[in-house]
VOGU-3710 file (C-alpha; in Angstrom, 3 decimals, decimal comma):
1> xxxxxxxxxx> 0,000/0,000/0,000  1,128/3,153/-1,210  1,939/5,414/2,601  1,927/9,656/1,996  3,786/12,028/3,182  1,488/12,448/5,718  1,165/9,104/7,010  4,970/8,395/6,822  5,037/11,849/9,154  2,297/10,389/11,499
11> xxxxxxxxxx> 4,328/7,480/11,543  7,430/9,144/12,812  6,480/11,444/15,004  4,684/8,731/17,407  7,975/7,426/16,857  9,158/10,323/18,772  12,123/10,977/15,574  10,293/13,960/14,303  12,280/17,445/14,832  9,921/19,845/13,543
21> xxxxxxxxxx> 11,924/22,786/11,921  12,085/26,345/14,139  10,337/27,960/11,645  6,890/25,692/11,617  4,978/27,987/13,654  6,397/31,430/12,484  4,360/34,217/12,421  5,391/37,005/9,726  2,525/39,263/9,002  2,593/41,024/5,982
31> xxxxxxxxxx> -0,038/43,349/4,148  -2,348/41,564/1,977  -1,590/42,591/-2,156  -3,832/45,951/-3,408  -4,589/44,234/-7,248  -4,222/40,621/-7,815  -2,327/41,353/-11,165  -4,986/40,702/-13,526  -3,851/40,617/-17,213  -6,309/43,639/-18,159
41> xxxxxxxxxx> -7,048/45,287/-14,482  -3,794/44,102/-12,335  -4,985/46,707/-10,036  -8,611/45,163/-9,399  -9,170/42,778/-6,247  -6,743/42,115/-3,282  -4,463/39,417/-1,781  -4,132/37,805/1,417  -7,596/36,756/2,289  -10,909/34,830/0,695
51> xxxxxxxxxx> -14,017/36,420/0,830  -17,213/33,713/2,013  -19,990/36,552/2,631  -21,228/39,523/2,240  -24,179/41,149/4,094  -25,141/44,619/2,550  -27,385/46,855/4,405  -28,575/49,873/1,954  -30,339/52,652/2,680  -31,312/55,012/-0,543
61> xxxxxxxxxx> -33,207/58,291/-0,202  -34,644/58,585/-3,854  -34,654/61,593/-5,716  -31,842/62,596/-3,779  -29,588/60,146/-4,109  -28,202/59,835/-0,432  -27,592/56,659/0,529  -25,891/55,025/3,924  -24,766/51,872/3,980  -22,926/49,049/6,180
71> xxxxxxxxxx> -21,374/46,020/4,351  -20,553/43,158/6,822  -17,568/40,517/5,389  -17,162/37,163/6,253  -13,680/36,168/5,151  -10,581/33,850/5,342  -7,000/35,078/5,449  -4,673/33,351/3,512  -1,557/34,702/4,273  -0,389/35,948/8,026
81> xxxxxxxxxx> -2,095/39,474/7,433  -0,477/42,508/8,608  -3,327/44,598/6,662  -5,634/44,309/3,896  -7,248/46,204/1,230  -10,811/46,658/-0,356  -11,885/48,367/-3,776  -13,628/51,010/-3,198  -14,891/54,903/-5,419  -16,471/57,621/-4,053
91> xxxxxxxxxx> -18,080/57,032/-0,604  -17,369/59,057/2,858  -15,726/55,793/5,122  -17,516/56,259/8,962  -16,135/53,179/10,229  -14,323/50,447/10,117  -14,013/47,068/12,693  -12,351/43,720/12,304  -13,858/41,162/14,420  -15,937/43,760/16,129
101> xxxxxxxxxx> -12,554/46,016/17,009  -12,222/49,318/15,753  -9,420/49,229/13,077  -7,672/51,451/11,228  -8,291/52,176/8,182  -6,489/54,727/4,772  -7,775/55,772/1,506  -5,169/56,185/-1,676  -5,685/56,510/-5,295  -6,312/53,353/-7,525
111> xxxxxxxxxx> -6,113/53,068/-11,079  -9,747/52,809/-11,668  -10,862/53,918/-7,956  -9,395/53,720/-4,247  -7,789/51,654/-2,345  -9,398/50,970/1,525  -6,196/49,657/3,398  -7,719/48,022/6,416  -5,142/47,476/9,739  -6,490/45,083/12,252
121> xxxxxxxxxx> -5,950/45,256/15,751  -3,935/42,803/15,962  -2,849/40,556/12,594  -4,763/38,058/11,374  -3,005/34,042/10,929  -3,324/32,440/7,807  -6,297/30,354/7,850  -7,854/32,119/10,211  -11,443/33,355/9,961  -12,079/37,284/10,154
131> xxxxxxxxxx> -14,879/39,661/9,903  -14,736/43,044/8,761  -17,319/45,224/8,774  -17,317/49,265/7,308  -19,601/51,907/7,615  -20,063/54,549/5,363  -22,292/56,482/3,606  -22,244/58,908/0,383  -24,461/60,123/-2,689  -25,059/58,149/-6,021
141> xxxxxxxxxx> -24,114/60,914/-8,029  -21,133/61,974/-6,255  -17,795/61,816/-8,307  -16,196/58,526/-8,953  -12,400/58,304/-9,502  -13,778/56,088/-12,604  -16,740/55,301/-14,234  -19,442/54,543/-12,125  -21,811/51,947/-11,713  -25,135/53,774/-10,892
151> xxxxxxxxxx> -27,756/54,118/-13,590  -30,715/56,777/-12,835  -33,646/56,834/-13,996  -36,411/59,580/-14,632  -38,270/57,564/-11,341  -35,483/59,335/-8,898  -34,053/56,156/-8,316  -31,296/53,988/-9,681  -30,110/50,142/-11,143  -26,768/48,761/-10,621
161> xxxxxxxxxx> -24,731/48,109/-13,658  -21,512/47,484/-11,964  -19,723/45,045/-14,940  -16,322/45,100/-14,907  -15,343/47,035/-11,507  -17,814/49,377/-10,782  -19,328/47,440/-7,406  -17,194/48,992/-5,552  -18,978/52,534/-6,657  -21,809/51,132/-4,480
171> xxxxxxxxxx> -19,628/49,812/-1,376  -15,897/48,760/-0,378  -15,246/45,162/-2,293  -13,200/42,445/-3,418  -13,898/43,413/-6,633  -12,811/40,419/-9,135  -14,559/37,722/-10,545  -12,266/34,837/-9,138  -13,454/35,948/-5,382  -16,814/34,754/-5,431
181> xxxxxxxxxx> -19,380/34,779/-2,454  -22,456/34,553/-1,065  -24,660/37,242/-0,100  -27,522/39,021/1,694  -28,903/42,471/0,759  -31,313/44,176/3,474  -32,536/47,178/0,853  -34,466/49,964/2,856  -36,563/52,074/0,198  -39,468/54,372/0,841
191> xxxxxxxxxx> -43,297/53,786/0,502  -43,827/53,841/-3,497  -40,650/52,166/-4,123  -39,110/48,626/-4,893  -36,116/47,197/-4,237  -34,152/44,724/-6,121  -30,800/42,745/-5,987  -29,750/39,188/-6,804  -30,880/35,871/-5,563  -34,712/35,370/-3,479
201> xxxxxxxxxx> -36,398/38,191/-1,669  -36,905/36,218/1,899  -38,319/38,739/3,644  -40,160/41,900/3,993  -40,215/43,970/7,364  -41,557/47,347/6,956  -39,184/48,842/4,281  -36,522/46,887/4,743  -36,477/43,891/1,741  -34,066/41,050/2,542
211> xxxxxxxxxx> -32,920/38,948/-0,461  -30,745/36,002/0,033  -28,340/34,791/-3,204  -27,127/31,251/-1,373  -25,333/30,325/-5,071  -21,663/32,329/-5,018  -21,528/35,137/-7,096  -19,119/37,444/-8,507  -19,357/40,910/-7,440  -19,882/42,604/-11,176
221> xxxxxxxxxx> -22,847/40,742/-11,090  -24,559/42,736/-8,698  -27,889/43,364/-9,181  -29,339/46,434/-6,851  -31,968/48,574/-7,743  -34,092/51,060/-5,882  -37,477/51,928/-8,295  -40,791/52,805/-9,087  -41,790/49,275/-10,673  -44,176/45,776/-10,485
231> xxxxxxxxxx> -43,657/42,614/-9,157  -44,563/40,242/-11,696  -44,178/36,522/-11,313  -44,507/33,205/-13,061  -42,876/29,346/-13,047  -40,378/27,787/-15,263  -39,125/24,568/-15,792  -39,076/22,146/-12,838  -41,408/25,127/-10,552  -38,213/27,311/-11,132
241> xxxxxxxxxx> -39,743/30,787/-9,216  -39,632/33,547/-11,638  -40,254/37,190/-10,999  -39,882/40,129/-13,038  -39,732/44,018/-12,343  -41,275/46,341/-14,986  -41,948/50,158/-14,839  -45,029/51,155/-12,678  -48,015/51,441/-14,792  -46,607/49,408/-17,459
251> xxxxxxxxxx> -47,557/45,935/-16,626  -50,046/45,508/-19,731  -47,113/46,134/-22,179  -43,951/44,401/-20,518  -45,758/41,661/-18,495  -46,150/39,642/-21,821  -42,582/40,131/-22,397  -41,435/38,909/-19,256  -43,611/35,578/-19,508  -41,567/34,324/-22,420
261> xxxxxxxxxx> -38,576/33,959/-20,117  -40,084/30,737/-18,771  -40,031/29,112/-22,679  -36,678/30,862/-23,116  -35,119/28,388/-19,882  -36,597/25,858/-21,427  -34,994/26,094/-25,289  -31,642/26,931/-22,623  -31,664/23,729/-20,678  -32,100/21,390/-23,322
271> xxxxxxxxxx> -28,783/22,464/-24,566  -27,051/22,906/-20,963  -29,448/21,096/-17,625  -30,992/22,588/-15,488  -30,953/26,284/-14,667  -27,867/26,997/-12,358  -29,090/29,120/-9,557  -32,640/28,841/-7,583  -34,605/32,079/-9,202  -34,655/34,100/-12,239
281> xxxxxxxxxx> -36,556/37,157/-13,944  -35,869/39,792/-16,129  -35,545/43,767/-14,721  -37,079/46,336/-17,440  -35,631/50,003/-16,412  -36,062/52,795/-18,269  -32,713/54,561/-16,435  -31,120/51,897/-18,575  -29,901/51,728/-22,276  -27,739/48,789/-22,815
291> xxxxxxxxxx> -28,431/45,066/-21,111  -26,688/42,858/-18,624  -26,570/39,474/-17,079  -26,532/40,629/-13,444  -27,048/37,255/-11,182  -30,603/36,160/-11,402  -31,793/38,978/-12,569  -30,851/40,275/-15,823  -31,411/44,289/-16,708  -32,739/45,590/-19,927
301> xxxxxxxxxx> -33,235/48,982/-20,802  -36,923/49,698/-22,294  -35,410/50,204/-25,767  -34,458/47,182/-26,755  -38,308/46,161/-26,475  -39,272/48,666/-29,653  -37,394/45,996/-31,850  -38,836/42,739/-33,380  -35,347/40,897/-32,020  -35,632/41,582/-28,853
311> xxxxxxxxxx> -35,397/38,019/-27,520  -32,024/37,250/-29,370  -30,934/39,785/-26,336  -32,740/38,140/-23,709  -31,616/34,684/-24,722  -27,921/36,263/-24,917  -28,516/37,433/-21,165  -30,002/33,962/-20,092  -27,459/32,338/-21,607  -25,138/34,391/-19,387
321> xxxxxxxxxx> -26,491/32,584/-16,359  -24,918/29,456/-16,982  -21,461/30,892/-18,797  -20,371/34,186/-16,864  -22,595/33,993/-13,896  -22,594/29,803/-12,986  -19,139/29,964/-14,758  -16,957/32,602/-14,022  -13,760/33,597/-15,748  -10,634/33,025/-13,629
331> xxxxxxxxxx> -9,358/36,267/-15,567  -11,144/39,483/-17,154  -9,046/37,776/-20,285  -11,026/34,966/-20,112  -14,242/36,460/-21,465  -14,751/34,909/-24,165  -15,873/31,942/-22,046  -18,639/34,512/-21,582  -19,506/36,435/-24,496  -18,921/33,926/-27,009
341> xxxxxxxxxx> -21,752/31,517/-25,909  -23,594/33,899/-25,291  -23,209/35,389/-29,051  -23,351/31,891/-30,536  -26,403/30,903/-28,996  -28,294/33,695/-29,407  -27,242/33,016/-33,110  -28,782/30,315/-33,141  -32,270/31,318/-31,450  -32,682/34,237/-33,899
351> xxxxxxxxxx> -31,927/31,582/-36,922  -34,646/29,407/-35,350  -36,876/31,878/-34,993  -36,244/32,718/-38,420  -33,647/35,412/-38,342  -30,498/35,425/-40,256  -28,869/32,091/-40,613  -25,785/31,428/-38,140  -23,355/30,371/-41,069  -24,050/33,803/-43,281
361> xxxxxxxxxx> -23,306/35,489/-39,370  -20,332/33,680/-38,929  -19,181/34,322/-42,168  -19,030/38,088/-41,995  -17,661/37,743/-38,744  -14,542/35,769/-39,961  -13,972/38,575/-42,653  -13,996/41,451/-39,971  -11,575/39,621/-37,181  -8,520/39,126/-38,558
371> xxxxxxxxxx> -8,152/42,878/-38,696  -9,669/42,654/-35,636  -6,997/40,125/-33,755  -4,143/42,218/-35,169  -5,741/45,959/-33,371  -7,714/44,135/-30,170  -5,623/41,021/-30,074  -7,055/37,521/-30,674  -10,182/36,167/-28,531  -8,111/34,218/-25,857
381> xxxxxxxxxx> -5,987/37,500/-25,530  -7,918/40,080/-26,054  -6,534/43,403/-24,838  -9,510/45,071/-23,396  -12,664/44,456/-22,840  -16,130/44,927/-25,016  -14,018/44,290/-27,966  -15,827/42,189/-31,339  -13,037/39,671/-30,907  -14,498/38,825/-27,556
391> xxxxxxxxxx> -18,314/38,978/-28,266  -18,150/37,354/-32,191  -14,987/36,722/-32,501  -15,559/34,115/-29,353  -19,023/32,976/-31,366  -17,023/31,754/-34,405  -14,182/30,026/-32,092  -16,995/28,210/-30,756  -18,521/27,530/-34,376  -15,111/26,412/-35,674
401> xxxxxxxxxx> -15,155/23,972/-33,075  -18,468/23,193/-33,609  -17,813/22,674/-37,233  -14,563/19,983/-35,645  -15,957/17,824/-33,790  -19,365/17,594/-34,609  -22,744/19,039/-33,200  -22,847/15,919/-31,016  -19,642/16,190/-29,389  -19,360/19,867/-28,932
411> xxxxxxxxxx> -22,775/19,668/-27,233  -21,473/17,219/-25,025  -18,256/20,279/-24,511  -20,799/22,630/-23,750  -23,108/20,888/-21,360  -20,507/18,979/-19,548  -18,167/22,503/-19,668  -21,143/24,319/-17,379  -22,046/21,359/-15,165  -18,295/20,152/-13,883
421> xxxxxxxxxx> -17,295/24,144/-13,426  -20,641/25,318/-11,730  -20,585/28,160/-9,370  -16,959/28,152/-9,829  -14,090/30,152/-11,880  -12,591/28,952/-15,513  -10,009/29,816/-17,533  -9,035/29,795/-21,097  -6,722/26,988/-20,745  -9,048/24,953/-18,704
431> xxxxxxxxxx> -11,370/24,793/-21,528  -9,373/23,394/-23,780  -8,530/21,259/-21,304  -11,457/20,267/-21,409  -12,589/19,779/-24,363  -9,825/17,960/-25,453  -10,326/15,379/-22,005  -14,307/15,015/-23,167  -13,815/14,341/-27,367  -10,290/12,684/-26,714
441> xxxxxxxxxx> -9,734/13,774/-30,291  -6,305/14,253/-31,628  -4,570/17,749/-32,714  -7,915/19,526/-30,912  -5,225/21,342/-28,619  -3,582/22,813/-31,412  -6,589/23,658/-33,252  -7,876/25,394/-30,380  -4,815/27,302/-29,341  -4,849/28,130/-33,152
451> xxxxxxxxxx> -8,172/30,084/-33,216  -8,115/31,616/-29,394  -4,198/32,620/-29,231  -3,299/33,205/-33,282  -2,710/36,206/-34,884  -5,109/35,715/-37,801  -7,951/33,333/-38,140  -7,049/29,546/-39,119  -8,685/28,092/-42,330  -12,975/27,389/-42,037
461> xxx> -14,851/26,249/-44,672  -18,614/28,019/-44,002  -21,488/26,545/-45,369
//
């Protein structure tokens, strides 16, 4: 039987011939890193500690646009912690504690906000356990050091459109998606009002609204909103809750709209399983122009309603659940992993519904992106973000591949892809990884390294 290194240690320290080296039990704090050198934001998150939790208490005066709030984190150090830092933009810090101890606490310039440098007590141990909690308050339209997350609309209130690193406009954060947690929101809004934010609303005391998201998130998914809007609410597959907020008044004309979502899961999990988190809905605000897959609860701006395609963009949202929500990238260079699903298989809704074929859409996209991978850089290395080589340019790696292996196989790449990496992080390499492990086919490493790393698009016959 094969014995490890821990059991031949056992072994010889009941032996009583273990010397355990002076340094075993050293204790060296050390501040925790202020960016966790991200390829495209090095500056965004911090090192030296794991967040589990958040609990977010938020209290927004409408119209005015004061808001206080206390954010309460539940975290583990992973280094010996001399100090530690949060993202943060824009809000007046009241207080700071660390395991209910007044700590000290310093605000500096970051690249795209500030840096909160927290100082314990006392230092934290690696593997230790530690709560932080800050107080602050501030006003949504106060400057930001960069662009802010806060969308307004003509109700006096406001949705969150945080995506990449605008959370921490809202509240001090670990503010990259490899740092995921769970999370409770207590939203206090005025009579006339609704709040929103990601994952079930539990409770309601008063004007306080308590939603729960129990599946980890990352925090540019966050999903807040204060607003004058509807509950609306239906079932999807399997009972899956759904519910929906549309503008006040305007239930006749967007409820209808927000009841397809329950036939759009369906047309999703027969490519993928099951829905990956325990609620969904759609948010229609009319503060909003663009639309985003924030956790649970995806946000559309009332525009995109006045066209005839307006599903292809809430099927790219949904699709989002499952890759960029369930599935997060390791990296912000990883999101492709994201945008490219989401391209391709709202490609192929719109050609079901009887849209433009996918092939005559993948063919004009593989005439635009070699110039494309030579300005932007290619899809697995792109060198910013919201870039065509990310959104289509992922959409025809995935049809290349498609066009590989085989519509068999490569749904058996997609589904299993989303299943084995659920509520976790991915990366570019650990896709091909992957798909390479589930089609065992030969040269597929190349030929995917050849379409997401190259500097101009490999040969693809389109037909």
């Amino acid at each position: 039987m094969k014995r490890t290194i821990a059991t031949l240690a056992a072994a010889t320290l009941a032996a009583g011939a273990l010397t355990l080296p002076a340094h075993a039990d050293r204790f060296e704090p050390a501040p925790g890193a202020p960016g966790l050198n991200d390829p495209l934001f090095p500056d965004l998150g911090n090192g030296g500690y794991d967040v589990r939790h958040y609990d977010v208490s938020f209290d927004f005066t409408p119209v005015t646009y004061d808001f206080a709030a206390t954010v309460t984190i539940k975290a583990t150090a992973v280094q010996d912690l001399s100090s530690f830092n949060l993202d943060t933009d824009g809000h007046l810090i009241d207080e700071v504690t660390v395991d209910g101890r007044p700590a000290a606490w310093a605000l500096s310039p970051g690249r795209t906000g500030q840096e909160l440098t927290v100082t314990p007590a006392e230092p934290l141990r690696n593997h230790r356990p530690f709560t932080a909690e800050v107080r602050l308050h501030g006003n949504g339209k106060a400057p930001r050091g960069g662009l802010t997350g806060w969308r307004f609309g003509p109700d006096g209130g406001f949705a969150a459109a945080v995506q990449a690193s605008r959370a921490d406009t809202f509240f001090p954060v670990n503010d990259h998606p490899s740092d995921k947690a769970t999370w409770t929101f207590h939203m206090k809004v005025p009579e006339g009002y609704v709040a929103t934010a990601n994952g079930e609303l539990t409770a309601k005391d008063g004007d306080v609204w308590r939603f729960e998201e129990r599946e980890p998130m990352a925090s540019e998914l966050l999903g807040l909103a204060v607003v004058k809007g509807t509950y609306l609410y239906g079932t999807g597959p399997h009972a899956l809750p759904l519910r929906h907020v549309v503008p006040q008044g305007q239930e006749e004309k967007y409820g209808p709209i927000a009841a397809e979502t329950a036939g759009q899961i369906e047309w999703a999990e027969a490519r993928f399983g099951r829905f990956p988190f325990s609620t969904y809905g759609v948010h229609i605000y009319p503060g909003y122009t663009d639309a985003l897959e924030n956790q649970t609860l995806s946000l559309f701006g009332t525009g995109w309603f006045t066209r005839p395609t307006y599903s292809n963009t809430m099927i790219h949202e949904l699709i989002h659940q499952w890759f960029g929500d369930s599935v997060t990238p390791a990296t912000w260079q990883d999101a492709w992993l994201n945008e490219g699903p989401a391209v391709y298989y709202a490609a192929v809704w719109a050609e079901e519904k009887g849209g433009e074929k996918l092939a005559d859409k993948m063919r004009t996209v593989y005439g635009k992106l070699d110039a494309v991978r030579a300005k932007d850089g290619p899809p697995g290395r792109p060198k910013g973000l919201g870039g065509y080589n990310i959104y289509d340019g992922g959409a025809l790696v995935l049809y290349a591949l498609q066009k590989e292996i085989g519509e068999r196989d490569f749904d058996r790449v997609m589904r299993r892809w989303v299943q084995r990496n659920k509520d976790g992080n991915a990366s570019t390499e650990d896709f091909i990884a992957h798909a390479v492990k589930t089609t065992h086919r030969p040269g597929l490493d190349a030929f995917l390294r050849g379409w997401l790393y190259g500097e101009t698009n490999p040969p693809l016959e389109i037909s």
